[in-house]
C-alpha positions in Angstrom: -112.6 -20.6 11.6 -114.5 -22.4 9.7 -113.8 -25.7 7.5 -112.8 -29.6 6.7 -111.5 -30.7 9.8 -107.8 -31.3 8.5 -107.4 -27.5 7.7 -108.7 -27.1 11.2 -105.7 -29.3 12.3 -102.6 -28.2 10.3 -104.3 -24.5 11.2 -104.0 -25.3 14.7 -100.6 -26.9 14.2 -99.5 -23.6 12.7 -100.4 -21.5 15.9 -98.5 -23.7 18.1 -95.2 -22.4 16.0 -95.1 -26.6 14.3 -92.1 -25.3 11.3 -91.6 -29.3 10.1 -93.7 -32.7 10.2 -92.2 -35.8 9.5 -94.4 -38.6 7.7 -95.2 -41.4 5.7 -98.2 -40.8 4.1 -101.4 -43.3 4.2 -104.2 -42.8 2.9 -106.4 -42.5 6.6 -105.5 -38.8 6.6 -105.4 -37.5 3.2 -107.5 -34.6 4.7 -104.6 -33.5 7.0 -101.8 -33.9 3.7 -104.0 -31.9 1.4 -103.6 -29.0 4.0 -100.0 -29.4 4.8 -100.0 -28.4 0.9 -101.0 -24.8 1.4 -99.1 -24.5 4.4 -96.2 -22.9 5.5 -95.2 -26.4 7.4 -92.4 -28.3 6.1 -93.3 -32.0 5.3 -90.3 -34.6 5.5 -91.7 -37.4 3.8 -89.9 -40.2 5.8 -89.5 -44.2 4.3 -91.0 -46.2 7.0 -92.5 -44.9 10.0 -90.1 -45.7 12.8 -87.5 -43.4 11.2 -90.2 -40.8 11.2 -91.1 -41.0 14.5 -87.3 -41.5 15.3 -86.7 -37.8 13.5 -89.8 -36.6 15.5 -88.6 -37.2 18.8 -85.2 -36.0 17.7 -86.5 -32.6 16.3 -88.5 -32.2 19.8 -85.0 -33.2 21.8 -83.1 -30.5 20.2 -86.3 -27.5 20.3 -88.0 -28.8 23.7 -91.1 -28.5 21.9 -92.9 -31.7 20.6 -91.5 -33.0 17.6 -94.8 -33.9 14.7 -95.3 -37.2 13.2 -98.3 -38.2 10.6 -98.4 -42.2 10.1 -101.1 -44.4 9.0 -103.9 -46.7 10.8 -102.7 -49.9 11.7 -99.7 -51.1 10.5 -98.3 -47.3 10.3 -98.8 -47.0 14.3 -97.2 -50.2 14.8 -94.0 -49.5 13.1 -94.0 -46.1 14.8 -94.0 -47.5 18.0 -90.0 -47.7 17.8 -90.0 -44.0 18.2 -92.6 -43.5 20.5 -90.5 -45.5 22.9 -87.6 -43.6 22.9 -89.5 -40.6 23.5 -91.1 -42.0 26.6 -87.6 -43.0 27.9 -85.8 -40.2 26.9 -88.2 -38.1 28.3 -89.1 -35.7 24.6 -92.2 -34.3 24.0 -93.9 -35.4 20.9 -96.8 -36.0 19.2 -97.7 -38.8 16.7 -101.0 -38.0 15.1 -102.2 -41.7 13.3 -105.1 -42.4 11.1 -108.1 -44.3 12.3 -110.9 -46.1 10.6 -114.3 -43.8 10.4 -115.9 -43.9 13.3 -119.3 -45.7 12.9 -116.7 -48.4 11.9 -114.8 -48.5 15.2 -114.7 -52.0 17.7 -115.8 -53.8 14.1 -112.5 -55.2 13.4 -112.4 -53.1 10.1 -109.5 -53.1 8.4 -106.5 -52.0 9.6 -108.4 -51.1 12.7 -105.7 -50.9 15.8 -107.1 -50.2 19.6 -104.2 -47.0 20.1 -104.9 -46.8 23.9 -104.3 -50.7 24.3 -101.1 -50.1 22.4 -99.8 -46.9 23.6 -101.2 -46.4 26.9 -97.8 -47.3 28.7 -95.7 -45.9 26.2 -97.4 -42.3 26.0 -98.4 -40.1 28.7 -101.9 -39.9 26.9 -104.0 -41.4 24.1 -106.4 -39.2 22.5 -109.4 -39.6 19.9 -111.2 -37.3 18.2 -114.8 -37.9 17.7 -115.9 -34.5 15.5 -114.0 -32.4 13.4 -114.7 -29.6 16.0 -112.8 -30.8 18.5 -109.5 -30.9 16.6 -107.9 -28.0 17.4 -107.9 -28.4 21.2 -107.1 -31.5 21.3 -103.5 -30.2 19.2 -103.1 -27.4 21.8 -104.1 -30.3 25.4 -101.7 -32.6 23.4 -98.7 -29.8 23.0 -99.5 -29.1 26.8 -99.6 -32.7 28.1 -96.5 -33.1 25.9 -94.2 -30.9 27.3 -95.7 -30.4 31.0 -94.1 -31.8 33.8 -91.8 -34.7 32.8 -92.2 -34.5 29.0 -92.9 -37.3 26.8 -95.2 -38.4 23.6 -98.7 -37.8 23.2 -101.0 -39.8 20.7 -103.7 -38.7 18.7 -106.0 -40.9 16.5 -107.9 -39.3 13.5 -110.8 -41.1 12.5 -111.1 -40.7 8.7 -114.5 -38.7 8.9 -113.3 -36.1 11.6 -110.5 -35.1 9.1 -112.8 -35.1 5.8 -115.9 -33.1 7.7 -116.9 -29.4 7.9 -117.1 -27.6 11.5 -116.2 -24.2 12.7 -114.0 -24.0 15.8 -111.5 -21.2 17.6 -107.5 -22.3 17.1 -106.8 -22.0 20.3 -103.4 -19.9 21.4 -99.5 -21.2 21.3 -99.3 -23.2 24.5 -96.5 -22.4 26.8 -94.8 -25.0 29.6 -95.1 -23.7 33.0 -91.7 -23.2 35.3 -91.9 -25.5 38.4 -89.8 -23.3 40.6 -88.1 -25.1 43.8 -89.8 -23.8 47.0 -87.1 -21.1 49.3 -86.7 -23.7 52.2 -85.7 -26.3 49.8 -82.6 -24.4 48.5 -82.2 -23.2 52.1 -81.5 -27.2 52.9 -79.2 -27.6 49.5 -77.4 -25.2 51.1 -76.7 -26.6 55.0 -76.2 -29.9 53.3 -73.3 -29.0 51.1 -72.0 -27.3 53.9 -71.7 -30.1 56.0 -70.5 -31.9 53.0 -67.1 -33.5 52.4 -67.0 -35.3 48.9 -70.1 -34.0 46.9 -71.1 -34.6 43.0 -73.8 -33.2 41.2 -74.8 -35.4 37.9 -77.1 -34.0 35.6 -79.9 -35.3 33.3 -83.1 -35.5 32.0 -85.0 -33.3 29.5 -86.3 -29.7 29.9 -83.0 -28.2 29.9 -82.0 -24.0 27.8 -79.3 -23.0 27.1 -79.7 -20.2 29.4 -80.2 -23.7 32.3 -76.5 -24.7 31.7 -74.8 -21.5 31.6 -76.3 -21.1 35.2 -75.8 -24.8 36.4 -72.0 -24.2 35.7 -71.8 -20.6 37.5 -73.2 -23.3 40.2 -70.1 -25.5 40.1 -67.8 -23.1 39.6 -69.0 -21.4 42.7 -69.3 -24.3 44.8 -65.9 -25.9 43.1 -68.4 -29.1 42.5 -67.4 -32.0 39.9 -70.0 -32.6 37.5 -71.2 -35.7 36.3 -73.5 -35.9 33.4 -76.4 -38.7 32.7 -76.1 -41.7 30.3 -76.4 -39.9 26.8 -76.8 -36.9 28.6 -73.0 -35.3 27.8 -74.2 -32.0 26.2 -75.5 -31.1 29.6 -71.9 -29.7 30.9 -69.2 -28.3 28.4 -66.8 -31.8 28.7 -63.3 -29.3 28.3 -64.6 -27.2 31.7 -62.5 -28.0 34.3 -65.1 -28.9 37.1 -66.4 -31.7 34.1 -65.8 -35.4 35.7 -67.5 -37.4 32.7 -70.4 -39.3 32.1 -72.5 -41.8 33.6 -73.0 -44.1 30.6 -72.1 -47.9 29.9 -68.8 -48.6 30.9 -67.7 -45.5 32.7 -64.4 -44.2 33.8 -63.5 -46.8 36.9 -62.3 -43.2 38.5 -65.7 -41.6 37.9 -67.4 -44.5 39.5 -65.4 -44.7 42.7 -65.9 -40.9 43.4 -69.6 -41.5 43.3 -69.2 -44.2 45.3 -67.3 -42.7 47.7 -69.6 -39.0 47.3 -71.0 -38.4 50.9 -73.7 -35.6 48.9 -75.2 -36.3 45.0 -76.8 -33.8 43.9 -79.3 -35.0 40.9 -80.8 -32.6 38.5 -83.3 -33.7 36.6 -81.8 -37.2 36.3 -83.9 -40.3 37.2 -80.7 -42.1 38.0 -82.0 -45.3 36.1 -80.2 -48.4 35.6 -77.9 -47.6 33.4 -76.3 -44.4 34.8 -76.7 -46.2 38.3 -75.1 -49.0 36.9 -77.7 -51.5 37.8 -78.4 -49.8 40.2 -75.0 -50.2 42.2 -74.0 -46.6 42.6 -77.2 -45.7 44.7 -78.8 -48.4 47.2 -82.3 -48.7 46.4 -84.3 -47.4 48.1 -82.5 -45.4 50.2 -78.9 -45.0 48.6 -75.1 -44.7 51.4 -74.7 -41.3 49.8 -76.9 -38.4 51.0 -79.0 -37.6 47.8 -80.7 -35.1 46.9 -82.8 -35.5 43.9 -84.5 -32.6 42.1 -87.6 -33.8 39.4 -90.0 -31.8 37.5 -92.5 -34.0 38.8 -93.6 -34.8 42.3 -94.8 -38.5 42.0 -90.9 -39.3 40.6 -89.4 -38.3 43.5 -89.1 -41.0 46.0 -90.6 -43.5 43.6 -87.1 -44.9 43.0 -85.0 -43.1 45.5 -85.5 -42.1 48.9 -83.7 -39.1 48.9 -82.5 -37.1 51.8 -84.1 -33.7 50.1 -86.5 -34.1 47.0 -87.1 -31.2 45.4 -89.8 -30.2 42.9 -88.0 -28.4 40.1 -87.5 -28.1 36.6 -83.7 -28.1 36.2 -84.1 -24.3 34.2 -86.1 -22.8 37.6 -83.9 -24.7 39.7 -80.5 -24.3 38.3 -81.6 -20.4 38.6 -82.1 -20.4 42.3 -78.6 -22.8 43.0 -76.4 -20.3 41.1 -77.9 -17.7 43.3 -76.9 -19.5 46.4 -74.2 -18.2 48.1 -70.4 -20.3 48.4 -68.4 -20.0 51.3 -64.9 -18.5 50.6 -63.6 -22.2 50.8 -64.9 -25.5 50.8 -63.9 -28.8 52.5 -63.1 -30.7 49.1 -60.9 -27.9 47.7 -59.4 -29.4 44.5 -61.2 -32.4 43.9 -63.1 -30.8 41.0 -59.9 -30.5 39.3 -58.8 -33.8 40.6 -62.3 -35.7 38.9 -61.4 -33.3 35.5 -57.7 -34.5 35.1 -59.4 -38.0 35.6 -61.6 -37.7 32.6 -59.0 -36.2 30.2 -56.9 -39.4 30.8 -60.3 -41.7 30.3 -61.0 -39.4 26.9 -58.1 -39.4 25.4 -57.8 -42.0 22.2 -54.7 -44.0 22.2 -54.1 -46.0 18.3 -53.5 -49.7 19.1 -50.7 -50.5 20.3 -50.2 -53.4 17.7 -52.8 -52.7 14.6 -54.0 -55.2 12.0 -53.3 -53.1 8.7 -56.6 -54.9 7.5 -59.2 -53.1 9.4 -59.5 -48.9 10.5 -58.4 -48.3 14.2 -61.6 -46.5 15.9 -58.9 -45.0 18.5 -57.3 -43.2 15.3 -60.5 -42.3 13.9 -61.8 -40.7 17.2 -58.3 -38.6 17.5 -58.9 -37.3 13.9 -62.8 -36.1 14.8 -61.5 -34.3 17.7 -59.1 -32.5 15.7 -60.9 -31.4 12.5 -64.7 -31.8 13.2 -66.2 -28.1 14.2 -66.9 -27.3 17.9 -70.6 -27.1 17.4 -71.0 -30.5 15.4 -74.2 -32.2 16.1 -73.1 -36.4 16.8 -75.6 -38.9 16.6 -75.7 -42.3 17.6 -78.0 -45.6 18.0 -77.3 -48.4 19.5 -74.1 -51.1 20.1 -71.2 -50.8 21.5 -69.4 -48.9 17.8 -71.2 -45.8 20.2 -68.7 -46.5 23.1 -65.8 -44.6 21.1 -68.1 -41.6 20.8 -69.3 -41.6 23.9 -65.8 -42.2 25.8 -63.7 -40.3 23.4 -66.5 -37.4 21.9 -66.1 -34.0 24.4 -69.5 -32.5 23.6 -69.8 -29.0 24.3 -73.0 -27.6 24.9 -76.5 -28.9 25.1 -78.0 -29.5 21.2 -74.2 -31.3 20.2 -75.5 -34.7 21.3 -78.4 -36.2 20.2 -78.5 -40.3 21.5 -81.0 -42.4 22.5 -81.4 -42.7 26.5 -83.6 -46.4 25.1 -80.7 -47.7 23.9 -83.0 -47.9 20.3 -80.8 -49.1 17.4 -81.2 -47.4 14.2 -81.6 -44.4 15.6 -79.0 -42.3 14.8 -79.5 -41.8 11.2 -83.4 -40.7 11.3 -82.1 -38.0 14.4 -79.2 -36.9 12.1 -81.8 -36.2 9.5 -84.1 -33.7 12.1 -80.3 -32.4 13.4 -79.1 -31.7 9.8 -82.8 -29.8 9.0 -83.2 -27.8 12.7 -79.7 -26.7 12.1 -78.7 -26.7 8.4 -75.2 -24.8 9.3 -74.0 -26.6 11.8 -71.7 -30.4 10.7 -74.0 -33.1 11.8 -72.0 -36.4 11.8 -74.3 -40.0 12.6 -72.0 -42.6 13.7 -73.6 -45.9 13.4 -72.8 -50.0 13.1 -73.5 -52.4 10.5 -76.1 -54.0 12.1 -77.5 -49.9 13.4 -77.2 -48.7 10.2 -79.5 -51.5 8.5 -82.2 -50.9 10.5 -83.1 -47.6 9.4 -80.7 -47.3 6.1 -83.5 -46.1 3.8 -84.0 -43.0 5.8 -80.6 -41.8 4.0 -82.8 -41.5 1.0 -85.3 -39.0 3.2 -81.8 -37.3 4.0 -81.1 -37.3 0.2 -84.7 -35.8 -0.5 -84.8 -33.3 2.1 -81.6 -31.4 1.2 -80.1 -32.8 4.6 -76.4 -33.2 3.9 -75.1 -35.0 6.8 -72.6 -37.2 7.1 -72.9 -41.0 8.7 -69.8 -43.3 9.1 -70.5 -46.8 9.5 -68.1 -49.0 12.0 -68.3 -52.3 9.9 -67.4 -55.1 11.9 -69.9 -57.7 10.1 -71.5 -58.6 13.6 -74.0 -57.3 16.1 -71.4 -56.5 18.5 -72.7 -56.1 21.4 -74.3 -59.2 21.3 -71.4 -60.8 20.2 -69.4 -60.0 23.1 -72.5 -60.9 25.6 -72.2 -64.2 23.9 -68.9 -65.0 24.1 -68.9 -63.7 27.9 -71.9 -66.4 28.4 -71.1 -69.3 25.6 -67.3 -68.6 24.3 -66.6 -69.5 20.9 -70.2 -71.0 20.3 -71.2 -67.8 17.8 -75.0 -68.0 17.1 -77.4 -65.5 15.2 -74.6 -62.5 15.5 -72.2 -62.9 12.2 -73.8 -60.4 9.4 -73.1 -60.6 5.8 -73.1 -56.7 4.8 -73.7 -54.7 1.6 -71.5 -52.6 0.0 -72.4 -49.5 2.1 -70.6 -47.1 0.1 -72.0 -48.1 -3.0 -75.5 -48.1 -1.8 -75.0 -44.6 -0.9 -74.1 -43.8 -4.0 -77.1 -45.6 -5.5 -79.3 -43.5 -2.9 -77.8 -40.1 -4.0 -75.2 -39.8 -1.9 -71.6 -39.5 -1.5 -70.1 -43.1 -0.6 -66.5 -43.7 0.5 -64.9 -46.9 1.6 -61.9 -46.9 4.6 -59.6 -49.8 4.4 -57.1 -48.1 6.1 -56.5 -46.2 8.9 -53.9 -43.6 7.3 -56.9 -42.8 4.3 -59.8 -41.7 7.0 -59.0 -38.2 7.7 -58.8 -37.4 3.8 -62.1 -39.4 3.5 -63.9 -37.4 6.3 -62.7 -33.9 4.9 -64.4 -35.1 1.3 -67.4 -36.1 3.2 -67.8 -32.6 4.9 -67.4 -31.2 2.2 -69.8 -32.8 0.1 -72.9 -30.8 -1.3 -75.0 -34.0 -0.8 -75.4 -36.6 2.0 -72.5 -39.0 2.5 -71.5 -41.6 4.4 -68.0 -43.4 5.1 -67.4 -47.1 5.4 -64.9 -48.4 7.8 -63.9 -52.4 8.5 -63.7 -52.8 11.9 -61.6 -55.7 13.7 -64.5 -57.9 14.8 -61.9 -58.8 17.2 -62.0 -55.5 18.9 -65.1 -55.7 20.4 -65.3 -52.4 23.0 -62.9 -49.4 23.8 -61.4 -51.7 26.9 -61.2 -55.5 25.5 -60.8 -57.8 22.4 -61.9 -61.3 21.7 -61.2 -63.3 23.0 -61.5 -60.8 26.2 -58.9 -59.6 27.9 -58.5 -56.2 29.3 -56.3 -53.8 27.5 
């Protein structure tokens, strides 16, 4: 094929089956945007680049294969660096492509000029440059490999202006695939002595490269083995939460009864989970390095097993090849912890189940009352999304996800997030309710994207928890320096009204008795909408108020 080298790119883009890119456009590749307009690619044009690259990495969550994002040279990349963050920790493939200055201007200090491996190199698993329009296409098909290869994660690629703008001929190279990493037969043979010698096992799931087809046979697995199932922090879609071998999560703040099983598990099996510091809960659950509890950790990598954890089997897996290969194993006719599955299930339904306040202030919405009316009307395949603070603990605790593409959080712990992954949700799955919960303080981070959600036809719906704070810090504070309140009090918009002035549907909640009209009107809505409720500032998590004391 022959021509300007960004035809050659959005051509190559094309053959690797990219449907959607999300942007904000700059003027560094106005090459590559002049062929998106003949293309059959979508193009989301996004209002800052960190909710781009935020809808990126959601998009490539939810498909397994790399979520696009265009931004800028220079101050573009930088703001995109939000999103490139979460999809190094959250383990997403990706790709940002960013503009560069011309190359006989490079190591000048020209303007806008930004050194991309400097700033990415431990962020991304590589940092490409092209130097001729030539070369474009297979550098899109080694970054769509690289991406989603072994542990997945983001992938730059810089653009110098003259590499887009030039003529070259070049071959498109063919749609990359991601190679299985199937666990070796004396592996599984082990798996299988060591959960019969075992007395109180767990397995916990996490990580990314996870189908559909993965989960279906990681629960014939515990259901032949009777095993309680954990899933990873964020992690919940991994396990349908109403099965009856389903224990909970691994998150902040966990069921105490979920932690003391682990604690007490003589055999954790890991899939795909790093077992980092949040689901290890600073790392308390599992001694590092080598943890009371026989592990066994199975990685799509080889260098991330051990390099935490040393584990009394390591396998080399993907969790598709190896949950395969586990659900063929075969159970004995009865196992030592008989019930305990059950026993870890009955555990969580208590843990999950929303209880209104005991004694509410008729000023503010109970969250408990709000997360008992979700359960009841919201459809089983809604898509919940989330940033950061702890508004996300009633969602987490109270939510029961129920397959793999219903939850869509960030494992970084990003706020702002939820809103830009909403937006990729809404667009990947324009049937299905997607529903962003976020915070005052979330929501204001990346707000404007609700005018990308307004643009794009995306009508999902986003409820803010209003407590005119940054919560979590708030309640950090007062743990550290009670009643000295410094840098956390916010004085908020009215959010309702500037959805309405976005394009929107706005509603405001000031009680608890007017939500569940005000949610059905928001899912109903033929435009984006989103639903203010005033929180008690007082009530600062699902377990304790200010001043704290355990409820």
């Amino acid at each position: 094929m022959k021509a300007a080298g960004g035809e050659l790119l959005v051509a190559a883009l094309s053959e690797q089956g990219a449907s959607r890119v999300f942007c904000v456009p700059g003027e560094s590749y106005l090459p590559v945007l002049d062929a998106l307009y003949d293309s059959a690619i979508e193009t989301i044009v996004c209002r800052q680049e960190g909710g781009a690259a935020m809808m990126a990495e959601a998009d490539g969550k939810l498909t397994g294969r790399p979520g696009i994002c265009f931004v800028t040279r220079g101050p573009g990349a930088t703001n995109a660096a939000s999103g490139i963050h979460v999809a190094a920790h959250d383990l997403t493939p990706m790709i940002l492509f960013v503009g560069q200055v011309p190359t006989k201007f490079r190591g000048r200090g020209a303007f806008q000029e930004v050194n991309y491996d400097r700033l990415f190199g431990d962020m991304a698993k590589a940092v490409f440059e092209a130097t001729t329009a030539a070369e474009l296409p297979g550098l899109v098909a080694e970054a769509y490999r690289i991406a989603m290869d072994g542990t997945p994660g983001p992938v730059i690629v810089a653009l110098p202006e003259d590499t887009l703008s030039g003529a070259a001929e070049a071959d498109i190279p063919p749609r990359v695939g991601v190679e299985p990493v199937l666990p070796q037969a004396e592996d599984m043979e082990e798996l299988w002595a060591l959960l019969g010698a075992a007395s109180r096992p767990m397995l916990i799931l996490g990580g990314s490269r996870w189908t559909d087809g993965a989960i279906a046979d990681i629960v014939a697995f515990a259901e032949h083995w009777h095993l309680p199932v954990a899933c990873s922090f964020r992690r919940q879609g991994l396990f349908p939460n109403d099965h009856p071998n389903y224990a909970g999560d691994l998150g902040i703040g966990p069921n105490p009864a979920l932690k003391a099983r682990i604690a007490e598990a003589d055999l954790v099996i890991a899939v795909g989970a790093r077992l980092g510091e949040m689901p290890s809960q600073g790392y308390t659950l599992f001694q590092v390095p080598v943890p009371k509890q026989r592990l066994v950790h199975i990685l799509p990598e080889a260098a991330g097993i051990g390099r935490l954890y040393t584990p009394a089997l390591g396998i080399h897996a993907d969790p598709a090849s190896f949950a395969r290969k586990a659900m063929q194993l075969q159970a004995p006719a009865t196992v030592a912890w008989a019930g305990q599955a059950e026993a870890a299930h009955r555990d969580y339904l208590r843990w999950s189940t929303p209880t209104p306040e005991s004694k509410p202030n008729s000023d503010f919405v109970d969250p408990f009352a709000v997360m008992a009316e979700l359960r009841a009307t919201l459809p089983r395949d809604a898509i919940m999304t989330n940033g950061a603070g702890n508004y996300a603990g009633w969602l987490h605790r109270y939510h029961r996800f129920s397959e793999r593409t219903t939850q869509v959080a960030p494992t970084s712990g990003s706020m702002g997030y939820g809103l830009p992954a909403a937006v990729a949700a809404k667009l990947r799955y324009p049937e299905r309710a997607v529903v962003c919960f976020a915070g005052d303080g979330c929501f204001q981070m990346t707000g404007q994207e609700f005018s990308t959600a307004v643009q794009a036809g995306a009508n999902i719906v986003v409820i803010v928890f209003d407590n005119a704070q940054y919560g979590t810090i708030r309640m950090h504070q007062e743990k550290s320096y009670p009643g000295r309140q410094s840098a956390t009090a916010l004085v908020n918009p009215d959010f309702a009204s500037l959805a309405r002035s976005l394009g929107g549907l706005g509603l405001s909640v000031a009680r608890t008795e007017d939500f569940a009209e005000a949610m059905r009107a928001a899912l109903q809505a033929d435009r984006p909408a989103l639903v203010h409720l005033r929180i008690d500032p007082d009530r600062i998590s699902t377990t304790a108020r200010l001043p704290f004391a355990a409820v």
